[in-house]
C-alpha positions as CSV (number, residue, x, y, z in Angstrom):
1,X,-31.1,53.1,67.7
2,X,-27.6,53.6,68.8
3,X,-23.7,51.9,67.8
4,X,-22.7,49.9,70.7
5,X,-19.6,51.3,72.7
6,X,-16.4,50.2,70.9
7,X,-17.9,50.1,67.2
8,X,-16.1,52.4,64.6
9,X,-17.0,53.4,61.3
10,X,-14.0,54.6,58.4
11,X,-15.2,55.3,55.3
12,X,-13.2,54.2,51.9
13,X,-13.0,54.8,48.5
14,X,-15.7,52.4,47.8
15,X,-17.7,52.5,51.0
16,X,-16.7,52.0,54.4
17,X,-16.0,49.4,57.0
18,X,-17.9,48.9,60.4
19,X,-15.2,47.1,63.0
20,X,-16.5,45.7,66.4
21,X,-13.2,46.8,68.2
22,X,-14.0,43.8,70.7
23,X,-14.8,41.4,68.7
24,X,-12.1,42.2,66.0
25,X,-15.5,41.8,63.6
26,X,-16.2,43.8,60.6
27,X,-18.6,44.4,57.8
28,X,-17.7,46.0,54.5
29,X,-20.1,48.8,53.7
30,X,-21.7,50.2,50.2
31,X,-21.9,53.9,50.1
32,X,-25.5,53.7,51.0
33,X,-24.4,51.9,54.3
34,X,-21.9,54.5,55.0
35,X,-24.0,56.9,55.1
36,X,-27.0,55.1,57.2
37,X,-24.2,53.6,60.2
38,X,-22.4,57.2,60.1
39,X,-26.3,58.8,60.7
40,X,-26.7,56.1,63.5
41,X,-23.3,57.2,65.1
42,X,-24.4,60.6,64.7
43,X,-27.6,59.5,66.6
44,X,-30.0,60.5,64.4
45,X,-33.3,58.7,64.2
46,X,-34.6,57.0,60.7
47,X,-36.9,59.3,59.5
48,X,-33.8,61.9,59.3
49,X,-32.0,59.2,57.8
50,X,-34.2,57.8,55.0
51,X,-34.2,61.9,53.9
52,X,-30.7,61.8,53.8
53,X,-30.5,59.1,52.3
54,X,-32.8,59.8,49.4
55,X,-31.0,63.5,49.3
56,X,-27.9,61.5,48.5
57,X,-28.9,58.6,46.1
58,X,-31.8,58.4,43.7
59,X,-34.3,56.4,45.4
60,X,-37.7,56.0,46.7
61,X,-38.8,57.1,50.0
62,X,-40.3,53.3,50.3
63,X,-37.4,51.8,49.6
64,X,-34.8,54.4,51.6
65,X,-37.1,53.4,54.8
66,X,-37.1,49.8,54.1
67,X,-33.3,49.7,53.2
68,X,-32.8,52.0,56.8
69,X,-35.0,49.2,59.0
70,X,-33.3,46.4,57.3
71,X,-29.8,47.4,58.2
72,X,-30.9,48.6,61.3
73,X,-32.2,44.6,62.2
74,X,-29.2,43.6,61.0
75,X,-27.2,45.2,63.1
76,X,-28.9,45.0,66.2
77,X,-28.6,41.1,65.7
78,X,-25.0,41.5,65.4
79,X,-25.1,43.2,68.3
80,X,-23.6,46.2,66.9
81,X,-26.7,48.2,67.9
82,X,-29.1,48.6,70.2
83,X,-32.7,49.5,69.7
């Protein structure tokens, strides 16, 4: 999976925000989102980042992978991503 061309991530002190520079469309992100989108940008592929994810918050590898694919869906419906 990979952003689409003129998406931007910026993280914040409570998160980050994912803006759709075309679309003028953005999300608010959790820390745990953060992290997953700024692993997509960096093009790395889910397995790396449901271990980076659990290395950075106390969770189960079930539920990093789940949490991963359901963000990823999300935001290839948004067209935000492609597959």
């Amino acid at each position: 999976m990979k952003l689409r061309d003129g998406i931007s991530v910026t993280a914040t002190d409570f998160g980050g925000v994912l803006l759709d520079q075309r679309s003028g469309t953005y999300w608010q992100l959790n820390e745990s989102g953060t992290l997953v989108v700024g692993a997509l940008a960096e093009g790395l592929a889910a397995p790396e980042i449901v271990d980076r994810l659990m290395a950075a918050f106390d969770v189960e590898r079930d539920r990093a992978e789940a949490d991963v694919a359901g963000l990823a869906r999300q935001l290839v419906d948004a067209k935000m991503a492609t597959p």
